[in-house]
PyMOL Python script that loads the backbone (N, CA, C, O; Angstrom):
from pymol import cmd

cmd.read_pdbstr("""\
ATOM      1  N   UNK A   1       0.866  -1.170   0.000  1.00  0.00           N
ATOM      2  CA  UNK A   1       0.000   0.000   0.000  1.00  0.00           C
ATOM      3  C   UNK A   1       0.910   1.229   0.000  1.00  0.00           C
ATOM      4  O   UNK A   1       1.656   1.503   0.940  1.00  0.00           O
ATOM      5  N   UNK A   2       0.811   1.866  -0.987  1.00  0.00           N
ATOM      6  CA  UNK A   2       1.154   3.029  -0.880  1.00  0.00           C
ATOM      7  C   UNK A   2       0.812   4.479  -0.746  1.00  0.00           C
ATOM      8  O   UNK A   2       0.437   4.958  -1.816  1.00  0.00           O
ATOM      9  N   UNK A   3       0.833   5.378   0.332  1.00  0.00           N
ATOM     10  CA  UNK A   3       0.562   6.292   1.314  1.00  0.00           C
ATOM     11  C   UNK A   3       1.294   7.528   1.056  1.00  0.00           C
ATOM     12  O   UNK A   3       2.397   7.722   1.566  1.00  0.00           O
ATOM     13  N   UNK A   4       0.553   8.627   0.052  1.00  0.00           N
ATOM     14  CA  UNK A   4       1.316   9.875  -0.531  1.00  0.00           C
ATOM     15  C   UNK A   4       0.699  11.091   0.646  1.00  0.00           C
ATOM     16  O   UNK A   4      -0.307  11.722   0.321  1.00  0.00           O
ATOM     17  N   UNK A   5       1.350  11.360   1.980  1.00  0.00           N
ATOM     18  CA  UNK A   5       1.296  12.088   2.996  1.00  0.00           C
ATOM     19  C   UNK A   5       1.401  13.896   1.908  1.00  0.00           C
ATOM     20  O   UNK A   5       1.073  14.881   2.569  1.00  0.00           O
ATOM     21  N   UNK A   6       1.653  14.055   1.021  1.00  0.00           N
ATOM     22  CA  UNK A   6       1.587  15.036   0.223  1.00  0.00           C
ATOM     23  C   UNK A   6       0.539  16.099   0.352  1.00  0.00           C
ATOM     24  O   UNK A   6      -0.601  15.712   0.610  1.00  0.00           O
ATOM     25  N   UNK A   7       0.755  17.375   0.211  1.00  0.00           N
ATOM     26  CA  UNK A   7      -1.124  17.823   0.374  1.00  0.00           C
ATOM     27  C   UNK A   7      -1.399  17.632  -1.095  1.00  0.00           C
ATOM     28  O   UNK A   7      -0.618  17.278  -1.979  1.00  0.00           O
ATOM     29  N   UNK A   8      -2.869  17.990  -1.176  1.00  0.00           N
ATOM     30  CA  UNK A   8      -4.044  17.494  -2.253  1.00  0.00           C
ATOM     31  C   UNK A   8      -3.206  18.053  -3.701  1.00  0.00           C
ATOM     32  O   UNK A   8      -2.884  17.347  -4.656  1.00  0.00           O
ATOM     33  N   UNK A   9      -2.984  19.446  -3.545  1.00  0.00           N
ATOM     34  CA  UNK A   9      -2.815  19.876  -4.542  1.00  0.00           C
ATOM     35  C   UNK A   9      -1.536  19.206  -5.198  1.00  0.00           C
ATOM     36  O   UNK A   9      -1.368  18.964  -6.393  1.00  0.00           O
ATOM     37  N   UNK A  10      -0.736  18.982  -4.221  1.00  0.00           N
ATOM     38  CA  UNK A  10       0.509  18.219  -5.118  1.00  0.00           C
ATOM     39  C   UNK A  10       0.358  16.836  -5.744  1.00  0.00           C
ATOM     40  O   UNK A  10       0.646  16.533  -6.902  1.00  0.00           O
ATOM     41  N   UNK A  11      -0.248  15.879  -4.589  1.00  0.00           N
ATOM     42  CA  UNK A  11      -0.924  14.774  -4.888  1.00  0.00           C
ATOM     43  C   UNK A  11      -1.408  14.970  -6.736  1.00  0.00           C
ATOM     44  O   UNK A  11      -0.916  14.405  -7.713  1.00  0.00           O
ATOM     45  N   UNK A  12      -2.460  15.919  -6.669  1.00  0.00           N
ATOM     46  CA  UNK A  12      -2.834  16.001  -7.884  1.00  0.00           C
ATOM     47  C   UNK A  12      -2.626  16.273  -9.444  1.00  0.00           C
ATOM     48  O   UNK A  12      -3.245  16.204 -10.506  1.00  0.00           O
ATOM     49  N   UNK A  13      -1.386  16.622  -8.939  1.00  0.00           N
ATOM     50  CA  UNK A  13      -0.410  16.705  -9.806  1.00  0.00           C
ATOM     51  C   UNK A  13       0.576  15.803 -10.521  1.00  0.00           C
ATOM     52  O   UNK A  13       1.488  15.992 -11.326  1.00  0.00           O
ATOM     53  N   UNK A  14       0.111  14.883  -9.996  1.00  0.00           N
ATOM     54  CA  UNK A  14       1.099  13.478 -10.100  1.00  0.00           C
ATOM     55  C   UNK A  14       1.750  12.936  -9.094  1.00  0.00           C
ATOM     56  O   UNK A  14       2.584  13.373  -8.300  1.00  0.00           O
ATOM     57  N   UNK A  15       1.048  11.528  -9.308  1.00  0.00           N
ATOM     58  CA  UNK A  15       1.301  10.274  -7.814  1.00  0.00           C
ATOM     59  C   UNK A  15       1.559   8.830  -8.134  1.00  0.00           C
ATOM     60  O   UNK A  15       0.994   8.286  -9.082  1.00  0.00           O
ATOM     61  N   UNK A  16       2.166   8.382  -7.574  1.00  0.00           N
ATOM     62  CA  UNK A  16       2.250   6.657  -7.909  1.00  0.00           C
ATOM     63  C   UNK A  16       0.742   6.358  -8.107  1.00  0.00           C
ATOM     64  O   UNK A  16      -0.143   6.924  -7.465  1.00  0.00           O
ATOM     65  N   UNK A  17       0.523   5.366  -9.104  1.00  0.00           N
ATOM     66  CA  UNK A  17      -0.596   4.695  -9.401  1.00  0.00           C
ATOM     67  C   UNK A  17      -1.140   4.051  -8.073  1.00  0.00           C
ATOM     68  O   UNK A  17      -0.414   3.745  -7.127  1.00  0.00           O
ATOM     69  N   UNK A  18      -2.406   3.894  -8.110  1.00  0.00           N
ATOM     70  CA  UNK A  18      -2.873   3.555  -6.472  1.00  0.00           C
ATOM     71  C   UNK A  18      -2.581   3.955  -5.464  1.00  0.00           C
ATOM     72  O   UNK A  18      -3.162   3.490  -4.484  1.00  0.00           O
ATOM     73  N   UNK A  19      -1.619   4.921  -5.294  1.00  0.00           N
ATOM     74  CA  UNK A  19      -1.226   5.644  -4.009  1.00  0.00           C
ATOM     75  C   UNK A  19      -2.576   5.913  -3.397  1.00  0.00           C
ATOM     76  O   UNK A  19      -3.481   6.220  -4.173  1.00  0.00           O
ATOM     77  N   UNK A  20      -2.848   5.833  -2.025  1.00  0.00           N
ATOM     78  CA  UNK A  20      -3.856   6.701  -1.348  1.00  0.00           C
ATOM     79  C   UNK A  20      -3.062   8.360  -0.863  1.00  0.00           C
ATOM     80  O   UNK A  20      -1.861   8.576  -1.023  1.00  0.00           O
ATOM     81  N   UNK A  21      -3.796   9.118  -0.418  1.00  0.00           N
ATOM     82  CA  UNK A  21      -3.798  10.515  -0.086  1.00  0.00           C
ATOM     83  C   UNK A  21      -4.187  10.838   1.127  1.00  0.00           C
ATOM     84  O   UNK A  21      -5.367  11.036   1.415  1.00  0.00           O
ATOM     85  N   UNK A  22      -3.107  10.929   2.036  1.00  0.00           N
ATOM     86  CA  UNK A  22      -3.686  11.535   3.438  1.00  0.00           C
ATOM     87  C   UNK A  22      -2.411  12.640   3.537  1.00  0.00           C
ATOM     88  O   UNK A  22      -1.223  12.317   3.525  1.00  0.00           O
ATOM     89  N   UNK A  23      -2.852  13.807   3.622  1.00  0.00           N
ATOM     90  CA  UNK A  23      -1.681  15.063   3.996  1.00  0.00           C
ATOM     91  C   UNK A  23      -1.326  14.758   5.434  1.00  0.00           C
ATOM     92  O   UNK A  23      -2.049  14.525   6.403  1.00  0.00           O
ATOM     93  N   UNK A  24      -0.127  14.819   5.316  1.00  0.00           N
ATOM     94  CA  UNK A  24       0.502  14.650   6.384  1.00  0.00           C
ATOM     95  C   UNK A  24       0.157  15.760   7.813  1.00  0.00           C
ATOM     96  O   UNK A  24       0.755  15.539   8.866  1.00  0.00           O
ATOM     97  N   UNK A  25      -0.477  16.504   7.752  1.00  0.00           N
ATOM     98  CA  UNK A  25      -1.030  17.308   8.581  1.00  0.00           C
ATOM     99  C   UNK A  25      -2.130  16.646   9.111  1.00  0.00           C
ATOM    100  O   UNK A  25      -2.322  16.961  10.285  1.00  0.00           O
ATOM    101  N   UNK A  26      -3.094  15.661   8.563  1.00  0.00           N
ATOM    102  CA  UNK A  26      -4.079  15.113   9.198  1.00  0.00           C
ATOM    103  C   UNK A  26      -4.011  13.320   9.236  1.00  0.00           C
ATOM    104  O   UNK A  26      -4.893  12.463   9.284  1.00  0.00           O
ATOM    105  N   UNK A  27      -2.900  13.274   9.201  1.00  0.00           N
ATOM    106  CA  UNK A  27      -2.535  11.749   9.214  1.00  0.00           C
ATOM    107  C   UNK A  27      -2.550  10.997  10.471  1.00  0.00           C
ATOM    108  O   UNK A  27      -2.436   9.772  10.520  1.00  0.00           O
ATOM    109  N   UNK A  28      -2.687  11.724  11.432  1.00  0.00           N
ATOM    110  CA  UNK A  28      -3.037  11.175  12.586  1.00  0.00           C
ATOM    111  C   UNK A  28      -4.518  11.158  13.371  1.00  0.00           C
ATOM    112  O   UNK A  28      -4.712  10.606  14.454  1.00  0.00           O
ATOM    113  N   UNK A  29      -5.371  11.777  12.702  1.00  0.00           N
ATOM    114  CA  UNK A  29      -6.601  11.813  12.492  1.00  0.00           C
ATOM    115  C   UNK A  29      -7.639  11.229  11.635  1.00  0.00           C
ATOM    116  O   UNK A  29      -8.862  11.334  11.723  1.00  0.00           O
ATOM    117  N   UNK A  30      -6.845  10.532  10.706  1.00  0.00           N
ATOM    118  CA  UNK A  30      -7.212  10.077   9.909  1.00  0.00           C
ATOM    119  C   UNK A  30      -6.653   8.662   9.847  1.00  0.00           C
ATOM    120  O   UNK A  30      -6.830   7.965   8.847  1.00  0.00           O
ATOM    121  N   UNK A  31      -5.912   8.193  11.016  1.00  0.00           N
ATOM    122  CA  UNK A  31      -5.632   7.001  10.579  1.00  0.00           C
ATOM    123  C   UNK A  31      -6.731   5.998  10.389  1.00  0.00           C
ATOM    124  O   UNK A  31      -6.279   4.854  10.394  1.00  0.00           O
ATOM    125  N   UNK A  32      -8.224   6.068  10.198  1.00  0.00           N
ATOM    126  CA  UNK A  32      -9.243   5.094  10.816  1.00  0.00           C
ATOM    127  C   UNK A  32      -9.273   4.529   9.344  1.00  0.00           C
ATOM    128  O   UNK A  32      -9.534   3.351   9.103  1.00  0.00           O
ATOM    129  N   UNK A  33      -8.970   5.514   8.336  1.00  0.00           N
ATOM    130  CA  UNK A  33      -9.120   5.211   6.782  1.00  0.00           C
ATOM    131  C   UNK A  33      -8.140   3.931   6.281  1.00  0.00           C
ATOM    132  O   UNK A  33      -8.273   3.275   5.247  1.00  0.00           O
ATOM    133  N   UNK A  34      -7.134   3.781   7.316  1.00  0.00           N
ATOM    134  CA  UNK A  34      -5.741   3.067   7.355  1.00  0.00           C
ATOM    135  C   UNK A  34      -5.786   1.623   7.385  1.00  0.00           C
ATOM    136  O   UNK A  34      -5.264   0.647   6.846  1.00  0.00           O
ATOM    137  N   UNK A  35      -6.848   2.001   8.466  1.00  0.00           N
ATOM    138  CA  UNK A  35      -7.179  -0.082   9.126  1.00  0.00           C
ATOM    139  C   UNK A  35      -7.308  -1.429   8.857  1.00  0.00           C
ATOM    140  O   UNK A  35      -7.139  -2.513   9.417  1.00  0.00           O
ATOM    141  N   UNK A  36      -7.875  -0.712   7.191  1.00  0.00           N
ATOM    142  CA  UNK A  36      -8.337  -2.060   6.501  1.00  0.00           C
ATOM    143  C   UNK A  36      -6.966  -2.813   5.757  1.00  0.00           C
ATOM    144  O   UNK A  36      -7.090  -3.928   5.249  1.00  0.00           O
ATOM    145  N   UNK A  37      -5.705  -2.110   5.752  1.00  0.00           N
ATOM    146  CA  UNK A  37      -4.646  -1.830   5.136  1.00  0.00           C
ATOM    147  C   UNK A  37      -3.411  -2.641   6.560  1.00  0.00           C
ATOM    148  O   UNK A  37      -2.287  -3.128   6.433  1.00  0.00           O
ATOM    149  N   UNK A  38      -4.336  -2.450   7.857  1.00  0.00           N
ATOM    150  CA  UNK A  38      -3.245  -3.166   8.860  1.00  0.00           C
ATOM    151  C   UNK A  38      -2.278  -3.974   8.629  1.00  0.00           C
ATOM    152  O   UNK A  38      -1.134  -3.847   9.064  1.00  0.00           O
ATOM    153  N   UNK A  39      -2.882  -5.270   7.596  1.00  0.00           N
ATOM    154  CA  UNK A  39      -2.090  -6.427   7.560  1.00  0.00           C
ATOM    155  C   UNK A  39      -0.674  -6.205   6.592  1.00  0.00           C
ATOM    156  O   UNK A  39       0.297  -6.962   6.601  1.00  0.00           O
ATOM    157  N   UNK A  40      -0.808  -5.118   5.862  1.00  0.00           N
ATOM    158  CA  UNK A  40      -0.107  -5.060   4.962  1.00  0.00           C
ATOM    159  C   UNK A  40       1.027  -3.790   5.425  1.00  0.00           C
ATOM    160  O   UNK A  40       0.756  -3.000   6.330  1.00  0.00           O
ATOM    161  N   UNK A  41       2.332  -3.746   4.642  1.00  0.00           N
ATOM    162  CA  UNK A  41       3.512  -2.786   4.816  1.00  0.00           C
ATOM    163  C   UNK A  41       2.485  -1.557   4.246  1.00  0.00           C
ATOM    164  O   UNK A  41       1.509  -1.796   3.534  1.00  0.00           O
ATOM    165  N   UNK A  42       2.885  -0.205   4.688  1.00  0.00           N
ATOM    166  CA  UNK A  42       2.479   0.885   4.148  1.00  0.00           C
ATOM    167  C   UNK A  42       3.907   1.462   3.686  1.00  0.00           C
ATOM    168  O   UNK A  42       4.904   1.379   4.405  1.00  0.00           O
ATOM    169  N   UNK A  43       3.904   2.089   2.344  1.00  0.00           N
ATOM    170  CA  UNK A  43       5.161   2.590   1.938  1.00  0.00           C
ATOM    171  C   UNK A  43       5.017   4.204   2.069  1.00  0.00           C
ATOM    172  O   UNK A  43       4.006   4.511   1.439  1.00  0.00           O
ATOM    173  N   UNK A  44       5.338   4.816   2.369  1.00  0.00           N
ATOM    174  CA  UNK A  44       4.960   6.461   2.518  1.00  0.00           C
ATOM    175  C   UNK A  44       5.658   7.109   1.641  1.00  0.00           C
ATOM    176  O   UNK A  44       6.868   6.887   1.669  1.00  0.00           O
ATOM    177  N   UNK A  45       5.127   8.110   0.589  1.00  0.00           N
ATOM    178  CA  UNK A  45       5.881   8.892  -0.135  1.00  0.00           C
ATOM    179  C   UNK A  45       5.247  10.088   0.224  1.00  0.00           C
ATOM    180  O   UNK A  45       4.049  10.291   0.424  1.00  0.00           O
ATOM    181  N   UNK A  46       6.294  10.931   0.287  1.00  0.00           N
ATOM    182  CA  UNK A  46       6.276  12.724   0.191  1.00  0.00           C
ATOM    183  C   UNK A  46       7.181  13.083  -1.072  1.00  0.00           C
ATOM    184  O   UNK A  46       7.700  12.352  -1.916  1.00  0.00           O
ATOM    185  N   UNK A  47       7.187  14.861  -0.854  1.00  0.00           N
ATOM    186  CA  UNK A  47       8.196  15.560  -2.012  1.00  0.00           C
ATOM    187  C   UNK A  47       9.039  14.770  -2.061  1.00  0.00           C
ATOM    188  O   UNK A  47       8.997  13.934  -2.964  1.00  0.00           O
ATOM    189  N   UNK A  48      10.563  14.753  -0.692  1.00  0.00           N
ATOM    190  CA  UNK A  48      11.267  14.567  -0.807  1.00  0.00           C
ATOM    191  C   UNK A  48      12.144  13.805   0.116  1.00  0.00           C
ATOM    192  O   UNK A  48      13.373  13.764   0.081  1.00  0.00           O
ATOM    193  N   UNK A  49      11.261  13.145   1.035  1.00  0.00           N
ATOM    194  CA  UNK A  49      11.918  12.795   2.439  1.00  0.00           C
ATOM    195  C   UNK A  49      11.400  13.015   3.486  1.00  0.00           C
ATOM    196  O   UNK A  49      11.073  12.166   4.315  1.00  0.00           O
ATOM    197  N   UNK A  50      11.233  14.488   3.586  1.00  0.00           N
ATOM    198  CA  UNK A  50      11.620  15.431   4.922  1.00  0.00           C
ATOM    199  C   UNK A  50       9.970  15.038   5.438  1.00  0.00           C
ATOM    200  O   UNK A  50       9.628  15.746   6.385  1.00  0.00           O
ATOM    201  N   UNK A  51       9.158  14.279   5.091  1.00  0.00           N
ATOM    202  CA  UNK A  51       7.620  13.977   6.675  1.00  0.00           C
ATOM    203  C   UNK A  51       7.384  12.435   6.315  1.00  0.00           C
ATOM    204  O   UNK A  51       6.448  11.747   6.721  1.00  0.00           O
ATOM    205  N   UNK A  52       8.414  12.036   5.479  1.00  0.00           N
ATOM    206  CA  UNK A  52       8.068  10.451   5.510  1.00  0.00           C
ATOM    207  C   UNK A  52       8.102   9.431   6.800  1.00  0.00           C
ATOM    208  O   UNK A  52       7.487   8.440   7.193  1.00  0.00           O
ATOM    209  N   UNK A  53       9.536  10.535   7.356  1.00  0.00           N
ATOM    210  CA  UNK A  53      10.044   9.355   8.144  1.00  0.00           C
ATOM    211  C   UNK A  53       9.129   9.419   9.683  1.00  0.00           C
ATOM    212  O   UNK A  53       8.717   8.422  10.276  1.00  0.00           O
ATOM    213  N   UNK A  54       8.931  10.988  10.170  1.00  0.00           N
ATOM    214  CA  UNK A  54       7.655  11.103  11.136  1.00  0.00           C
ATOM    215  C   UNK A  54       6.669  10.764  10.607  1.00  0.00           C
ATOM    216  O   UNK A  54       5.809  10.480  11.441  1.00  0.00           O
ATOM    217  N   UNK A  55       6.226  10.603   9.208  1.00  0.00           N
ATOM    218  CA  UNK A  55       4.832   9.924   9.270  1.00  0.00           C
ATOM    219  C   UNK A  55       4.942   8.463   9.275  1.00  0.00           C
ATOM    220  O   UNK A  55       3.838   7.923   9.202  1.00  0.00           O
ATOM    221  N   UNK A  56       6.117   7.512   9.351  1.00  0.00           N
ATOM    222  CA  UNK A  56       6.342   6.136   9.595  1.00  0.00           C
ATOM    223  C   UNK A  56       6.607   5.987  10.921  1.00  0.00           C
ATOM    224  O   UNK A  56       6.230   4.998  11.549  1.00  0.00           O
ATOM    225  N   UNK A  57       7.099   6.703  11.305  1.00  0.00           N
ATOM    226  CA  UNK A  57       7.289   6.589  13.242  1.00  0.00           C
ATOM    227  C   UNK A  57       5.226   6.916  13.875  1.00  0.00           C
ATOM    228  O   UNK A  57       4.627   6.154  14.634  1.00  0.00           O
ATOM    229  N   UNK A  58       4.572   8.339  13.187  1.00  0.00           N
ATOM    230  CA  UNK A  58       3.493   8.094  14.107  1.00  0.00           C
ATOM    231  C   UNK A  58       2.748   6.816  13.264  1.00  0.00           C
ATOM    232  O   UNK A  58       2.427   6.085  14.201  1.00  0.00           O
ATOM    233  N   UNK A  59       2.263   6.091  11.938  1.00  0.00           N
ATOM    234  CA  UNK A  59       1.821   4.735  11.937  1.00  0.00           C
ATOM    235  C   UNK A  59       2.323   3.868  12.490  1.00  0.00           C
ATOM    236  O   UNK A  59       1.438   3.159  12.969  1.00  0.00           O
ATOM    237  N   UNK A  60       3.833   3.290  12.835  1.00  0.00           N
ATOM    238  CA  UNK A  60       4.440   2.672  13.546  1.00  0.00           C
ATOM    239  C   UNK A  60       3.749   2.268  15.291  1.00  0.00           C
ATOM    240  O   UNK A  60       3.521   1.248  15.941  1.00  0.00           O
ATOM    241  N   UNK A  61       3.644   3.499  15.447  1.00  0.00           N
ATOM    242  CA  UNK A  61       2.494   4.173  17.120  1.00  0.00           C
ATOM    243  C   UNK A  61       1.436   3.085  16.698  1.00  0.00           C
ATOM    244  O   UNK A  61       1.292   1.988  17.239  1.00  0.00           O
ATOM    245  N   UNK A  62       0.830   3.512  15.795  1.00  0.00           N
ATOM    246  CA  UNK A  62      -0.743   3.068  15.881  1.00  0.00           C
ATOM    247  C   UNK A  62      -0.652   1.807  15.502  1.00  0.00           C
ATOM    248  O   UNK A  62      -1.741   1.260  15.326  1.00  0.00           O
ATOM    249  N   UNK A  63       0.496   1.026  15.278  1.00  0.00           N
ATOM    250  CA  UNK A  63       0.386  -0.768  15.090  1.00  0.00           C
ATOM    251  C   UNK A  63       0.257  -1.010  13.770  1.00  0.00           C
ATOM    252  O   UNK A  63      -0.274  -2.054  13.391  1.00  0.00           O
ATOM    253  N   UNK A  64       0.842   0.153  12.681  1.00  0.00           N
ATOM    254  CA  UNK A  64       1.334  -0.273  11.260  1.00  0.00           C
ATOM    255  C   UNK A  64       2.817  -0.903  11.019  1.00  0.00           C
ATOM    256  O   UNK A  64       3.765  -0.604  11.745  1.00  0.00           O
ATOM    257  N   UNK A  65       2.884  -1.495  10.302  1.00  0.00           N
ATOM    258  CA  UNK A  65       4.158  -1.497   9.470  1.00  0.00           C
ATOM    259  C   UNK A  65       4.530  -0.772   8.222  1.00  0.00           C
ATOM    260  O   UNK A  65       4.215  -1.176   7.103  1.00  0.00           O
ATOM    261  N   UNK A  66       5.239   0.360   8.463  1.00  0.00           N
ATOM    262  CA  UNK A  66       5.329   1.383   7.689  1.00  0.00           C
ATOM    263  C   UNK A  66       6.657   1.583   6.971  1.00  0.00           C
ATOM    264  O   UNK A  66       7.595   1.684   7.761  1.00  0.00           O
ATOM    265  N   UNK A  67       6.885   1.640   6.086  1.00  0.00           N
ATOM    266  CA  UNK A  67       8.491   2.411   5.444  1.00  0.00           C
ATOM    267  C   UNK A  67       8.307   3.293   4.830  1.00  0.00           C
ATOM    268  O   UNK A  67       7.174   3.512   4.400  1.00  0.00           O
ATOM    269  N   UNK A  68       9.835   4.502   4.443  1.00  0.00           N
ATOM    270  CA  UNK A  68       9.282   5.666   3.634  1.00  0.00           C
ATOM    271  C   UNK A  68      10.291   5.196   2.507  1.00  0.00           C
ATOM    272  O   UNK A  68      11.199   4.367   2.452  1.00  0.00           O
ATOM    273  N   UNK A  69       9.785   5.994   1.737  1.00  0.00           N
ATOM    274  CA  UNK A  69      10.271   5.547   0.111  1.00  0.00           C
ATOM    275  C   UNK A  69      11.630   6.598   0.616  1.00  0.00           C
ATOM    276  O   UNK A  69      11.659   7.426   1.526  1.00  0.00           O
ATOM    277  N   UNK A  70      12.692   6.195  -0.354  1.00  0.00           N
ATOM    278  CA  UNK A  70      13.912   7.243   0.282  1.00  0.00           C
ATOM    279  C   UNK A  70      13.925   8.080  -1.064  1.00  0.00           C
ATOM    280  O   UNK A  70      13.772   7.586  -2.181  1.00  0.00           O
ATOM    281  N   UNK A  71      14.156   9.596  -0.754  1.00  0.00           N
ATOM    282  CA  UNK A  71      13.784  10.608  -1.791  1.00  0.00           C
ATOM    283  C   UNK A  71      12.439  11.135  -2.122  1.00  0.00           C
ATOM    284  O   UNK A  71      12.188  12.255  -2.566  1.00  0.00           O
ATOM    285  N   UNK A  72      11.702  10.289  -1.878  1.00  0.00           N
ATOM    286  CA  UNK A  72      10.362  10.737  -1.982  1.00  0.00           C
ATOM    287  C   UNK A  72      10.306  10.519  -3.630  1.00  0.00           C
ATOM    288  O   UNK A  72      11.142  10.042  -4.398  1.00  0.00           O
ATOM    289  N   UNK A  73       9.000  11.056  -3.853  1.00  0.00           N
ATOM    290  CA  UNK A  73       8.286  11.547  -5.122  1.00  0.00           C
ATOM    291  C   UNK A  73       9.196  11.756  -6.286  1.00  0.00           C
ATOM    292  O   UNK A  73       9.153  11.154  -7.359  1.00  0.00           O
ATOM    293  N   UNK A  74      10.253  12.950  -5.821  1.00  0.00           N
ATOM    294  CA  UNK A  74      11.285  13.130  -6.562  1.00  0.00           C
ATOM    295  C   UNK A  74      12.067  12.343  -7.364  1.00  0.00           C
ATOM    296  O   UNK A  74      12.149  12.206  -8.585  1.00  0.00           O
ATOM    297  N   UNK A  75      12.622  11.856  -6.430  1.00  0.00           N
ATOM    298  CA  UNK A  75      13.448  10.302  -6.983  1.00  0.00           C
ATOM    299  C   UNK A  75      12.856   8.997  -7.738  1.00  0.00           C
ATOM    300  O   UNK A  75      13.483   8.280  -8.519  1.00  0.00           O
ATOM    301  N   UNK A  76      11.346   8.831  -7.282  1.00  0.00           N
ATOM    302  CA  UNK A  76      10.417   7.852  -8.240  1.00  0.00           C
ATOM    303  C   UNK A  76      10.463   8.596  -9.628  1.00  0.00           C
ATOM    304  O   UNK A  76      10.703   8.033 -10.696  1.00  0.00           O
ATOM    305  N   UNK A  77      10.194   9.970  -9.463  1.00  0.00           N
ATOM    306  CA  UNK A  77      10.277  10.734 -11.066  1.00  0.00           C
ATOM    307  C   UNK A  77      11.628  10.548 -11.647  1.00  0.00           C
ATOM    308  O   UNK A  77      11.688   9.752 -12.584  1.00  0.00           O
ATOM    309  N   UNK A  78      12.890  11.217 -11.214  1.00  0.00           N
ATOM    310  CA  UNK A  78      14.043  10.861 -11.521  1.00  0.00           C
ATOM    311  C   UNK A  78      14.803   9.557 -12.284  1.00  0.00           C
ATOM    312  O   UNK A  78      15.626   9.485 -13.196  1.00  0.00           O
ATOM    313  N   UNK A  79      14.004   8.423 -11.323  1.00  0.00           N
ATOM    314  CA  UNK A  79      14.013   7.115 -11.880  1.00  0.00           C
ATOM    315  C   UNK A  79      12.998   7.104 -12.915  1.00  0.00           C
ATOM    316  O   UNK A  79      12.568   5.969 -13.118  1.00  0.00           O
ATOM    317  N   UNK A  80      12.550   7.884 -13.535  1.00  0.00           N
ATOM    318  CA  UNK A  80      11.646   7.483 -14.360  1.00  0.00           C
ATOM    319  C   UNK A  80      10.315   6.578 -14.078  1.00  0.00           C
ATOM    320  O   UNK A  80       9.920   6.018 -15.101  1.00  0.00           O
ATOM    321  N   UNK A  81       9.839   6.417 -13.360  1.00  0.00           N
ATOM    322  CA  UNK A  81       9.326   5.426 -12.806  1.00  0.00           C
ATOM    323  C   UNK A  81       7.647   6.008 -13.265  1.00  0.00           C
ATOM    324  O   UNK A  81       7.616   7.235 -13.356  1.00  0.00           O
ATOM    325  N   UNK A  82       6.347   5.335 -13.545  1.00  0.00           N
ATOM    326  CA  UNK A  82       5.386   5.824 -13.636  1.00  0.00           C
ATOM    327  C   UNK A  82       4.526   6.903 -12.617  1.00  0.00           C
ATOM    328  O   UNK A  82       4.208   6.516 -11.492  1.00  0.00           O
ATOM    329  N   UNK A  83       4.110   8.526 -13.170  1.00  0.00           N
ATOM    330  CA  UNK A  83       3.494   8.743 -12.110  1.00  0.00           C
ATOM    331  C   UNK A  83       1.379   8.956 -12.954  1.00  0.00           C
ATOM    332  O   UNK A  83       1.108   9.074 -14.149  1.00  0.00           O
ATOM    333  N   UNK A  84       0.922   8.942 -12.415  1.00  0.00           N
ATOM    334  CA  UNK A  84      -0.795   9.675 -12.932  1.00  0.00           C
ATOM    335  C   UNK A  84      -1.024  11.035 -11.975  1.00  0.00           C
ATOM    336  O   UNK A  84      -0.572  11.472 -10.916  1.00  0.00           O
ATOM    337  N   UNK A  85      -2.117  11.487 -13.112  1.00  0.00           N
ATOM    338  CA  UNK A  85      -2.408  12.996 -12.284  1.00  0.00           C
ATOM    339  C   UNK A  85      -4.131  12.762 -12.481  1.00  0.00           C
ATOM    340  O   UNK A  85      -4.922  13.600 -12.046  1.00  0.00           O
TER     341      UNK A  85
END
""", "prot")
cmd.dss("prot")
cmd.show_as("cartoon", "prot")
cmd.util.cbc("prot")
cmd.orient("prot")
């Protein structure tokens, strides 16, 4: 599962395919959207790093298994890698 902590507008701009969307500002309020997703790793992407790794430490809290993508967003583009808008 992959988890773009991004706000909306960037999100919308281009995101990993199937990514879900929770801004990292309400990600702890919102974890209830998360649950059905428990059993599985959550991968977290942002811009560039810099709220992946607190947003894998607070899911971590709530009894996820979480990793952050390293580079973020950036680096999936860089690599060429597919994004959708």
């Amino acid at each position: 599962v992959v988890l773009d902590v991004r706000a909306k507008k960037e999100f919308d701009a281009g995101h990993i395919v199937d990514s879900l969307n929770i801004p990292y500002e309400k990600l702890v309020s919102r974890l209830g959207e998360l649950e059905k997703h428990k059993a599985r790793t959550i991968v977290v992407v942002d811009a560039m790093g810099q709220h992946a790794g607190a947003a894998c430490r607070e899911l971590k809290r709530a009894g996820f298994t979480a990793v952050k993508l390293s580079g973020g967003i950036s680096s999936w583009r860089g690599d060429n890698l597919p994004v959708v808008k």
